[in-house]
C-alpha positions as CSV (number, residue, x, y, z in Angstrom):
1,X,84.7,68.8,107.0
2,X,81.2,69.7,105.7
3,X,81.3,72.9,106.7
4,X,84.7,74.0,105.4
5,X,83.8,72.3,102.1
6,X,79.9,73.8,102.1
7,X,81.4,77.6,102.6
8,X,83.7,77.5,99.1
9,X,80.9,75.6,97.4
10,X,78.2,77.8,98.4
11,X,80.0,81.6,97.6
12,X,81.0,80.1,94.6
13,X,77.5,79.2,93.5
14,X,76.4,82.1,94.9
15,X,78.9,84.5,93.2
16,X,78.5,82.6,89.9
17,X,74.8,84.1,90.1
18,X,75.4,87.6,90.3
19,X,77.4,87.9,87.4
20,X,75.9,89.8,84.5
21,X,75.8,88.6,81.0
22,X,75.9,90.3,77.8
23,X,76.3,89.2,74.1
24,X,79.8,90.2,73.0
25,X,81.8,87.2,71.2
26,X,82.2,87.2,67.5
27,X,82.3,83.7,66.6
28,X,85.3,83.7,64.9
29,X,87.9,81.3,64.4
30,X,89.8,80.4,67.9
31,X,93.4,81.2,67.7
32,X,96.1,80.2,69.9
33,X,96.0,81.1,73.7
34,X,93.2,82.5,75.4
35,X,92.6,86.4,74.7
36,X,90.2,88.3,77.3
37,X,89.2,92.0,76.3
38,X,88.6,93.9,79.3
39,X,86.7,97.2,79.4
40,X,85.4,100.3,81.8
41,X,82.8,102.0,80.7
42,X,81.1,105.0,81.9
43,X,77.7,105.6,81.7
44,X,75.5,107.9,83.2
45,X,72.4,105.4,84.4
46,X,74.7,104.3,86.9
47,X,76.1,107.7,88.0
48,X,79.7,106.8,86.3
49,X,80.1,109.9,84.7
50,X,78.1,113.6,85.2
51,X,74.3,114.0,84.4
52,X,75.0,116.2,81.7
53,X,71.5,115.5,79.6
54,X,74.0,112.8,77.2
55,X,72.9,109.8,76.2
56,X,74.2,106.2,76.5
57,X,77.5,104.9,77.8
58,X,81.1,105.1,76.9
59,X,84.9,103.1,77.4
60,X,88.1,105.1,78.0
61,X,90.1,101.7,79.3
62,X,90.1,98.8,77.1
63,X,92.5,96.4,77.8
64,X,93.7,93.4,75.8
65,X,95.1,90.1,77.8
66,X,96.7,87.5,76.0
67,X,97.6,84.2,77.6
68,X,99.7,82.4,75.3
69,X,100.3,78.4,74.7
70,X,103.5,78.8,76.0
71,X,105.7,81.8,77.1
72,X,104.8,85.1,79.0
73,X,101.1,86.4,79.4
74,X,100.4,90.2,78.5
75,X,98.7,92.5,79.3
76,X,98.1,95.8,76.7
77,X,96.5,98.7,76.9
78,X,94.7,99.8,73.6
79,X,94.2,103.6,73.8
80,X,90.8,104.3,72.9
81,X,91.6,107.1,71.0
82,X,93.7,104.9,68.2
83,X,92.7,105.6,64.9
84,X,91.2,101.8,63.9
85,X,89.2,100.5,61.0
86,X,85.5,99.9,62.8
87,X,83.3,97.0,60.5
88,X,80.7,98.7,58.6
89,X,81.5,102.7,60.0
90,X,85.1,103.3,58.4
91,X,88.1,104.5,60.2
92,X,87.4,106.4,63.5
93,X,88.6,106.2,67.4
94,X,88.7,102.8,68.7
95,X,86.4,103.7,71.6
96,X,83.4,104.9,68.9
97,X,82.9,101.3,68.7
98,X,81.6,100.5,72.0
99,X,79.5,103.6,71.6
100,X,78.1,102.7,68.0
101,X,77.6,99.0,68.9
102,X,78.7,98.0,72.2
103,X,80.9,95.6,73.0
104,X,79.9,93.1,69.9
105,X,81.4,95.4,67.9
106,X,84.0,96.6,70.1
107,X,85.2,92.9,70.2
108,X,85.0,92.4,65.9
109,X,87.1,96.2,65.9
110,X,89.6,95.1,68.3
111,X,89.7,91.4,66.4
112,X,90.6,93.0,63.3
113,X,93.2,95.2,64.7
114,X,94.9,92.6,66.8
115,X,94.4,89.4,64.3
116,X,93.6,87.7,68.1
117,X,89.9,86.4,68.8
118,X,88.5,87.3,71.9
119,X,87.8,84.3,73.9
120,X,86.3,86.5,76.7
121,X,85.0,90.0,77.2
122,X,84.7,91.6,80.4
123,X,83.5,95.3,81.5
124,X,83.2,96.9,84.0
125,X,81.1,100.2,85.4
126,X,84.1,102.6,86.5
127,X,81.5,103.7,88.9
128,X,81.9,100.3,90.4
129,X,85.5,101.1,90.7
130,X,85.2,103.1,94.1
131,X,83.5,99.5,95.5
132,X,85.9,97.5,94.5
133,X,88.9,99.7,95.6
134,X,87.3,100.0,99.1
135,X,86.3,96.6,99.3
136,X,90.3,95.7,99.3
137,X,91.1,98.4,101.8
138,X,92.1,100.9,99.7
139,X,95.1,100.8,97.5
140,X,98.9,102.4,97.1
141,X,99.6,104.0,94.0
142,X,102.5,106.4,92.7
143,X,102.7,109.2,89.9
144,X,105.6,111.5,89.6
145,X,103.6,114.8,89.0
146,X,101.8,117.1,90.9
147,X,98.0,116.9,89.3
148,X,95.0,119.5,90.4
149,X,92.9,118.2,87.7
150,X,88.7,119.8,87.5
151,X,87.5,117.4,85.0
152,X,88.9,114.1,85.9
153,X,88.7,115.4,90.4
154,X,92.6,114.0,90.4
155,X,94.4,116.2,93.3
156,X,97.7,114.8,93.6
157,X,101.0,115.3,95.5
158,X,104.0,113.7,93.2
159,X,104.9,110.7,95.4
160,X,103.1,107.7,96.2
161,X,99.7,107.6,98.1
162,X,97.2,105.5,100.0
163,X,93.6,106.1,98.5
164,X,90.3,105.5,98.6
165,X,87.9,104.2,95.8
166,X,86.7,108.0,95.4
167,X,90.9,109.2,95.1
168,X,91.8,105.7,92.6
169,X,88.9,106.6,90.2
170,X,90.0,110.4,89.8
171,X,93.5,108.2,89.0
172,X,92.5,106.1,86.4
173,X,90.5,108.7,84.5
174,X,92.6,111.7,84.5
175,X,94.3,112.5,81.1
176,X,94.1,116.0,80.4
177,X,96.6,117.4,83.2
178,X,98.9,114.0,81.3
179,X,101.4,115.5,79.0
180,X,101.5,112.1,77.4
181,X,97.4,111.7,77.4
182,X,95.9,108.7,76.2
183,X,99.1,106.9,77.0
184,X,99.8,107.8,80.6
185,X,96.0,107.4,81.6
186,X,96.9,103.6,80.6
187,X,99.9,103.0,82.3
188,X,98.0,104.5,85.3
189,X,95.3,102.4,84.7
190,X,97.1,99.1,84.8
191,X,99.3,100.4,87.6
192,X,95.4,100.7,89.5
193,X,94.5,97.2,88.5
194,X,97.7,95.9,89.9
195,X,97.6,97.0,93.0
196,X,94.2,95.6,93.5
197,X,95.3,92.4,92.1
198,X,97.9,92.8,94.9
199,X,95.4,93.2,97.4
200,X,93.2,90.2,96.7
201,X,95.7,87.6,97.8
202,X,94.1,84.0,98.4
203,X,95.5,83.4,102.0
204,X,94.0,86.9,103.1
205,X,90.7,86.0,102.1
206,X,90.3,82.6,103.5
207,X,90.4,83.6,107.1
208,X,88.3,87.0,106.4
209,X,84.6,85.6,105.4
210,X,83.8,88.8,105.5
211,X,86.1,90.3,102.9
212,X,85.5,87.4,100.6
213,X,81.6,88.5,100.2
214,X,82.2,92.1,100.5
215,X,84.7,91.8,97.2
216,X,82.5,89.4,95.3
217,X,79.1,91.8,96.0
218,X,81.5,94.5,95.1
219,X,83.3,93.0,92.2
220,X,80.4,90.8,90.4
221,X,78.3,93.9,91.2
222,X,80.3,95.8,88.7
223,X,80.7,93.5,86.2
224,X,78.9,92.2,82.8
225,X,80.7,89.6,81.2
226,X,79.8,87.4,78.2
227,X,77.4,84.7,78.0
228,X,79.8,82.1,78.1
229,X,81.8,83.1,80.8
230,X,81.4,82.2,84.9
231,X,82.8,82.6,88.0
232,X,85.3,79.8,86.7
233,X,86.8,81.6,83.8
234,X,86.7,85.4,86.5
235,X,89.6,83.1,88.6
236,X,91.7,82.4,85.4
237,X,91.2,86.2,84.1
238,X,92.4,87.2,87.7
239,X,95.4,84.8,88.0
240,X,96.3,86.3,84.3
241,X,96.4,89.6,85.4
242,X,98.6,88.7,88.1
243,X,100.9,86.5,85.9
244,X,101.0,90.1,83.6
245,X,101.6,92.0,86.3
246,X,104.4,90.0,87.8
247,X,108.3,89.8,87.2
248,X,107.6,87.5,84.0
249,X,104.9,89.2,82.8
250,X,104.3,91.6,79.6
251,X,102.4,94.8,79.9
252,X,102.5,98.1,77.9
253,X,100.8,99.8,74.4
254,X,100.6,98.5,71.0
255,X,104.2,100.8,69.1
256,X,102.4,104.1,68.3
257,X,103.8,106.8,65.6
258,X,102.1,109.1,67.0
259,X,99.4,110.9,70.1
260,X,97.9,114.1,67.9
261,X,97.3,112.3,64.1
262,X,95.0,114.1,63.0
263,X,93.6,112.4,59.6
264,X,91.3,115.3,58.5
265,X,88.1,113.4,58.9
266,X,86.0,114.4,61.5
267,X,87.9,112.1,64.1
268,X,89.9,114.6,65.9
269,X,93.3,114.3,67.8
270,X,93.8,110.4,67.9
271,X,96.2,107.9,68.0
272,X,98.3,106.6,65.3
273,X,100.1,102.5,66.0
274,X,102.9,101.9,63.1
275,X,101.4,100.4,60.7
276,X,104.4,98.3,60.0
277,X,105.6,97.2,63.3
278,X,101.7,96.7,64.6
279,X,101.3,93.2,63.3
280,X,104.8,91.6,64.3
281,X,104.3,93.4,67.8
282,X,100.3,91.1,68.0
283,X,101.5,87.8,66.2
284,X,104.5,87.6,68.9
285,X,102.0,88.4,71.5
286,X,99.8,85.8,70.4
287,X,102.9,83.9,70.0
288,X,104.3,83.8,73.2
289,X,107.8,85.0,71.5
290,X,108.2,88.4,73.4
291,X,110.6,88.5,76.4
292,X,109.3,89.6,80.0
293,X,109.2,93.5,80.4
294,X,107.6,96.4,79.5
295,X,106.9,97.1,75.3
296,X,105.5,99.2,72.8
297,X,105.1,102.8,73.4
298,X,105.6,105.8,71.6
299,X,109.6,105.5,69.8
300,X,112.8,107.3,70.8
301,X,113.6,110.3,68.9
């Protein structure tokens, strides 16, 4: 009885201390439900992206999941090239957040675009990705298109694959050879983070010791999270994303007008939401009021 108790106790203390902290939390005013914002950010200290003589880091995945009071949890992908007020810069790409002021201000950008407060933020090094993907054995994932893509590595057959951590991370970055960009990197990246998810099941790990310390190393190894969070509230985030993933979960984009609005300012090709069915769509999510399924998107016609 002692030992089966001391072997849960003891990863879990020990897992608890590898996790790496970071300030990120506004400080605003809770509102209902719990609301994680989950990021992957490249940066080239830890070999993420290419040695190309830039500085600093950046975050082309930033994912919003909402666990209402009652009804179903989702989980949305945020494009980071949607065109967003940032506090204190002006309107520019969501993603020039993180790179102006990390995730503090990533969370206070996404805050004011959603109207939901971040109880917990979460990032993770995409070069950490490959470790965690072959820490679960690999992972099955589909796309519909042949891809030979330079910049992103993706080499692709249309159909549905095995692959390695190497193979997933070419996956979840590829956007240029994605007629639909910003938007179909996101559906693949939630598609990558379900199939983890689908690999980490509870039973499997008890009975594989092993596993269990080769995912945490791998996973908390990876991972910064803010200073109030723990090993604790990494569990809840984890059984969200299943619940999001699952047959009553919600998981899709924010309604966009548009993939190429270009407002004349500097900013580019970006994202436009509709800016009058963007606050209904966030309120119901924070809500609970949405039924199960997939939502948002660009609209028909």
């Amino acid at each position: 009885m002692v030992a089966l108790l001391a072997w849960p106790i003891g990863l879990a203390v020990w897992a608890n201390g590898k996790v790496q902290h970071t300030p990120a939390l506004s400080g605003a005013a809770n509102t209902p439900g719990t609301t994680y914002l989950l990021t992957g950010s490249d940066s080239r200290a830890d070999g993420g992206i290419a040695q190309d003589g830039t500085e600093g880091s950046r975050t082309d995945t930033i994912l919003l999941l909402h666990v209402p009071d009652s009804g179903p949890t989702a989980l949305i992908s945020l494009p980071r090239d949607t065109y967003v007020e940032i506090p204190g810069n002006g309107a520019a790409k969501l993603n020039a957040a993180f790179s102006w002021g990390q995730a503090p201000l990533l969370v206070q950008t996404v805050e004011g675009l959603t109207g939901l407060t971040v109880d917990h933020y979460a990032e993770i090094g995409m070069a950490g990705v490959e470790q965690i993907v072959d820490a679960v054995g690999g992972v099955n994932l589909c796309h519909d298109a042949d891809v030979n893509d330079a910049d992103s590595g993706m080499v692709w057959v249309a159909g549905c694959h095995d692959v390695d951590g190497t193979q997933a991370l070419a996956f979840a970055r590829m956007r240029k050879a994605d007629l639909t960009g910003d938007v179909g990197r996101a559906e693949r990246q939630r598609q990558l983070i379900g199939a983890v998810m689908g690999k980490v099941e509870p039973a499997s790990l008890v009975l594989n010791p092993g596993k269990q310390v080769a995912l945490i190393d791998a996973g908390t190894g990876a991972l910064t999270v803010d200073d109030d969070a723990g090993i604790v509230d990494l569990a809840k985030l984890a059984l969200a994303f299943k619940a999001a993933n699952g047959e009553g979960g919600i998981t899709g984009t924010p309604p966009i007008v548009s993939i190429d609005y270009r407002p004349g300012n500097g900013a580019g090709s970006t994202v436009l939401l509709d800016p009058d069915a963007t606050p209904g769509f966030f309120a119901a999510i924070r809500d609970g009021s949405l039924p199960p399924g997939p939502v948002g998107g660009m609209p028909v016609g």
